[in-house]
N, C-alpha and C positions, 0 to 999 in steps of 0.2 A: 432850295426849290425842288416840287417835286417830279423827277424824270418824266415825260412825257414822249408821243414819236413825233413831237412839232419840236422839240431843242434842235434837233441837227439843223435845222430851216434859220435858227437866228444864231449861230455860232458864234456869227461875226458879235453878237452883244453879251455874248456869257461874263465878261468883268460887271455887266451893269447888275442889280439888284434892287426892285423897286415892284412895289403893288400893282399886278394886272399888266407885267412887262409884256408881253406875245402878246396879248389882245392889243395895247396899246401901239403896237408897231404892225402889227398886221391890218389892226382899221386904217394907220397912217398909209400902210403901203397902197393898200387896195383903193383908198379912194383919194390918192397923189395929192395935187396939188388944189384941191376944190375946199370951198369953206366947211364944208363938214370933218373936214380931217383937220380944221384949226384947233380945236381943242387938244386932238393926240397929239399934235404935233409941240404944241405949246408944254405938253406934260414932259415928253419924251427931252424938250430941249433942256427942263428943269435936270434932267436926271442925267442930262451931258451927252446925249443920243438928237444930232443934227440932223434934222429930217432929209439935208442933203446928200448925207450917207447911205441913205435906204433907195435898195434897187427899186425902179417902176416896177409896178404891178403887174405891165406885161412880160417882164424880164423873170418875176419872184416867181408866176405863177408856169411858163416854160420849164424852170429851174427845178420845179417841187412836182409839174405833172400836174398843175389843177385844169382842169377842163370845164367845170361848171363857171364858165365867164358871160357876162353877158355880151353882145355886141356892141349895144348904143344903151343911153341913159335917160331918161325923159321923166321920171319924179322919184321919188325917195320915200323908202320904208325902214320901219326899224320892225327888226323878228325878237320877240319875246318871247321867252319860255318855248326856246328856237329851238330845242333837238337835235333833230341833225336836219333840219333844216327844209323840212316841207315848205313851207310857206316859201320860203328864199326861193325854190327852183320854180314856183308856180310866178313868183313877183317877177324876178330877173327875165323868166322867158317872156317877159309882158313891156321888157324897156325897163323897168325898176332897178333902182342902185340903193344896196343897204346899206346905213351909214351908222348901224349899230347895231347888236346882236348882243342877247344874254342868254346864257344857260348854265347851272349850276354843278351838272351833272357833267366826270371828269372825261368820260368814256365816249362820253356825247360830242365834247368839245371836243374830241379829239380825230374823230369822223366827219365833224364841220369841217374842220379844218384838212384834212383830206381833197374836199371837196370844194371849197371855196379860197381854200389859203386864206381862211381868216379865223384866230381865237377868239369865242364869244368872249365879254365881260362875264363875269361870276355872278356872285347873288345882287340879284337885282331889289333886292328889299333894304343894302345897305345904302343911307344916301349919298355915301360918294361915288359909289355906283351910278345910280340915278342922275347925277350930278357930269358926267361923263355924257350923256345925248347932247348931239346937236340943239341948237336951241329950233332950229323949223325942218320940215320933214312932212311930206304928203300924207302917210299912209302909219298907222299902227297895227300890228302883228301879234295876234298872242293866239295860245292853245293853252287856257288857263287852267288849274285842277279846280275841279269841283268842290266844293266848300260852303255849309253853309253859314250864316252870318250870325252872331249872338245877338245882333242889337236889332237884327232885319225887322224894316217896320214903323220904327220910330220916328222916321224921313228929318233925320238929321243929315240928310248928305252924305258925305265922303264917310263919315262919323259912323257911320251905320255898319261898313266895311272895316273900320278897323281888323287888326289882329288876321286878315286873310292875305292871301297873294291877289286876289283881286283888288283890294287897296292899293298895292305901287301902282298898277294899271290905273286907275282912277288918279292917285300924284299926277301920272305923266300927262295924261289925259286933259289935266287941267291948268298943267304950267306950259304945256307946247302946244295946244290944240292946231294937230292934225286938221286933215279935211276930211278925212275916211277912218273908220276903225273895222279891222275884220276880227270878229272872236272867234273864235272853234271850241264847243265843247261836246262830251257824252250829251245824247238825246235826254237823260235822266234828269238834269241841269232844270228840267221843266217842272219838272214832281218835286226836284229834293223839297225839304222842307215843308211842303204843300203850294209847293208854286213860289212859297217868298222869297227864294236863292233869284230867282230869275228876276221874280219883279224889283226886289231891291238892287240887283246889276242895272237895268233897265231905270230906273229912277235917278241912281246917282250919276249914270254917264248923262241921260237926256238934261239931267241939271247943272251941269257941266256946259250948256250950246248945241248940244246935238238931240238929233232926232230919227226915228228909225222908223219901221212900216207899221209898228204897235201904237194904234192912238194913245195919246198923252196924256186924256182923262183916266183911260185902261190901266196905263201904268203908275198913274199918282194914287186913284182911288179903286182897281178893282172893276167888275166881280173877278177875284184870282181867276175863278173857275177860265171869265171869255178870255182871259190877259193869254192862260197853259193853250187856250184856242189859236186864237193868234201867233202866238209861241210856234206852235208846230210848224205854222207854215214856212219857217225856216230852217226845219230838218228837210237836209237831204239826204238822199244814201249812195254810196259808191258804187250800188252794182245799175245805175241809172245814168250813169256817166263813162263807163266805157271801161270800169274797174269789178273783175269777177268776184266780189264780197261782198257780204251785207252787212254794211258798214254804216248804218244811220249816223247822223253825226247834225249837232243845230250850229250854224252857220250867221252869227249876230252881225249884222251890218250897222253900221250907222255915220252920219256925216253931218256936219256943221248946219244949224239952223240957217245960219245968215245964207246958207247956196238956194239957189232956185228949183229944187228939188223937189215933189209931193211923193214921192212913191221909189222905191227902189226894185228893179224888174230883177227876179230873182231867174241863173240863166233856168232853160227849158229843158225838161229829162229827153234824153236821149232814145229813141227808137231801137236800138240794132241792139240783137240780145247777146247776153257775155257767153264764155263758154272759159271753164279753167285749165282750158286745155292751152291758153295763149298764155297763161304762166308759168305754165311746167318746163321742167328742164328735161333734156334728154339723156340717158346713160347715167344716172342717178347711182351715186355710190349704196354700197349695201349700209354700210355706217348709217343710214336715214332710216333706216326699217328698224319698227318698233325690235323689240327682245320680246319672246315669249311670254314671259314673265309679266312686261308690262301692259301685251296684249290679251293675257287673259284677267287682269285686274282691270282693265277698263271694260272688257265684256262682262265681269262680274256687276263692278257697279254700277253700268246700264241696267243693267237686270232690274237692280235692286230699285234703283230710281225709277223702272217701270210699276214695280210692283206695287210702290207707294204712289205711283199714281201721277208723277210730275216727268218732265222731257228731260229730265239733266243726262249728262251720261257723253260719250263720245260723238263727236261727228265723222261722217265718213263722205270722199268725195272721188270721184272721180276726172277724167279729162271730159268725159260728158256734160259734166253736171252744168248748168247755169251759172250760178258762183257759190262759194265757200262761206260759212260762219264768221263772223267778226275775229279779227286776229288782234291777240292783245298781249300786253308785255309779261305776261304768265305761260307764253306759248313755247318757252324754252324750257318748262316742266315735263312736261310729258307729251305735248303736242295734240293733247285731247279734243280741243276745239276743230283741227282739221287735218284728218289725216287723209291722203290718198292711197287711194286699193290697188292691189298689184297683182297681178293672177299668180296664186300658185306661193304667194308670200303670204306675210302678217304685214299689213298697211306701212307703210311710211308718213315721215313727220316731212315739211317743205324744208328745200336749202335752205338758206338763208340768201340766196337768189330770186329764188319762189319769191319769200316773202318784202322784197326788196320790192320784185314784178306787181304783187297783190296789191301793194300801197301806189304804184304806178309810176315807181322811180326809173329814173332814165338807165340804161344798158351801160352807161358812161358812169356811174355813181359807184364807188368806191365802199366795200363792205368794209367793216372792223376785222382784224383779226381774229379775236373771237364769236363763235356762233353762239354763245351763249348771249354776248351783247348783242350782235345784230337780232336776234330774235326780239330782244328788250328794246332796242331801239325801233325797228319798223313797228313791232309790236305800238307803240307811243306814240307812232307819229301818226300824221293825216295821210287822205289818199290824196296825192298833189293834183291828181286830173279833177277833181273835185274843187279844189282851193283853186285852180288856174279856171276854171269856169265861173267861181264867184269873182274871183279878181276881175279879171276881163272885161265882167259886169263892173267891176266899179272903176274900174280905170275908164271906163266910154262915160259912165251916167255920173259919177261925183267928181273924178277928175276932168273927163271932156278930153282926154289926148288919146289922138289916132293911134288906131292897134296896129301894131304888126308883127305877131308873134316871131321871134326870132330863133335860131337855134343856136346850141351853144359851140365857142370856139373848139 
């Protein structure tokens, strides 16, 4: 099995050897004695691992340093194509308890687990994987990749999604139905294909029992054109929400026909303007300032990109500015999307601080070791002040359980 920095955390179980061991003992740990941890627990007993033997959660999570705990519990999400874990800090500060997690990425997992003392499951497309959820569970979680569909169109259903990662979503979708699903993808998600990426997502979940704020004629028959209308009104963007980026991002709601529900109030953009100077770090090592070299290949190929007429080329920012260019998992290349200016220097690339700040992760949140991954990973992930402002909204109007944002232990 292969080394990771979560082995020393289960030392006690190094003789065991079994498919999906850490994940499996870390959901058992984390969510103790409650029915969603019957399953871990029933596997773990197969494999000669007494779930009497495994310290409380409050014990494992003192022992390892995790601090992203919630305080109390009041409905249940699963995080999908989890990262390191957006979704999880926006649900948990809302009363939510996750009682399953998948991410396939090793580096990823291993920053969850940092942070939650929990091993997601692995690839979520094999079905013992799938087979591993709780069977009930309030809330569904993904930040799915974009993809479009071969068959999109043909309103065969689930059918239609074959061969994408959007398909396991649709399995889970329809063997556990949740009462809430939150999607997260690029604004692009609207256009790919000519609007049919979206409307066939849109088709095969509302055929599934659910229903969302796009009427149901729009999404079975069309015009694409009003469907990409409606569509929009579900991008939002992070520098509207209290996050100095411009971060558009479509935000897919949707919740069980059978709730008494017409309308989902999407929350309200925020008034008070950002400024990137509440992300910056202070006494920034020199290590972050471009090289000569790289600073004047990127003032070349602005040039170039002006000349032929299109915006590509570097961004530059300051503590002034409003907010920053979209930061994305390429931002560990060259830092070309946002550098900041520094008198008397050649610009700097963001710590991996910075970009920790940008996404709007908590001061408490645990970097990777390498900047090369935390770049890849914030880069990936969502801006959480964004996802805890949609959540909020659906924990009140599709769940109905009283908020009371908590902090973490």
């Amino acid at each position: 099995m292969k080394k990771t920095i979560y082995n020393n955390a289960f030392t006690r179980f190094t003789d065991k050897e079994f498919d999906e061991k850490y994940a499996l003992i870390s959901h058992a740990i984390q969510l103790g004695d409650t029915i969603n941890a019957k399953k871990y627990r029933d596997i773990l007993k197969e494999n000669g691992i007494d779930a009497s033997d495994l310290p409380s959660a409050e014990l494992f999570n003192k022992d390892n340093k995790i601090e992203l705990v919630p305080e109390r519990n009041k409905f249940t999400f699963i995080d999908l194509f989890a990262g390191i874990g957006g979704f999880r800090i926006a649900m948990q500060k809302l009363g939510g308890q996750c009682v399953f997690s998948s991410e396939w990425d090793e580096p990823a997992k291993e920053t969850y687990f940092r942070n939650y003392g929990e091993v997601p499951f692995g690839d979520i497309t094999i079905p013992a994987t799938k087979a591993l959820i709780p069977d009930k569970f309030d809330v569904l979680c993904a930040g799915f990749p974009c993809q479009p569909f071969s068959n999109a169109g043909l309103k065969k259903g689930i059918e239609d999604t074959r061969g994408t990662l959007f398909y396991h979503i649709a399995e889970i979708l329809r063997d556990h139905q949740p009462k809430a699903v939150l999607l997260e993808n690029v604004r692009g998600l609207i256009s790919n294909d000519k609007g049919k990426t979206i409307q066939t997502v849109l088709r095969t979940i509302t055929g599934m029992g659910y229903t969302c704020n796009v009427p149901q004629e729009l999404i079975d028959n069309g015009p694409v054109s009003k469907l990409k209308e409606e569509c929009a009104k579900m991008v939002l963007c992070a520098k509207d929400y209290g996050v100095p980026q411009n971060r558009p991002r479509i935000y897919i709601v949707l919740w069980k026909k059978d709730l008494d529900i017409k309308e989902f109030l999407y929350p309200e953009t925020e008034n008070t303007k950002t400024k990137v100077s509440s992300i910056l770090e202070k006494n920034v090592p020199d290590t972050f300032t471009i090289s000569d070299k790289l600073w004047a290949g990127h003032q070349r190929r602005k040039l170039e990109h002006e000349e032929k007429g299109n915006g590509f080329g570097y961004c530059l920012f300051n503590g002034d500015s409003e907010y920053t260019s979209t930061i994305s998992r390429r931002y560990y290349k060259d830092g070309s999307e946002i550098l900041i200016e520094q008198p008397g220097k050649n610009p700097r690339k963001l710590t991996p601080r910075e970009a920790a700040n940008l996404q709007g992760f908590p001061k408490e949140f645990k970097l990777p070791d390498s900047n090369t991954k935390a770049y890849q990973q914030f880069g990936n992930s969502v801006a959480v002040p964004v996802v805890e402002k949609v959540s909020e909204q659906i924990v009140k109007q599709i769940l109905e359980v009283e908020i009371d944002v908590c902090r973490f232990k």
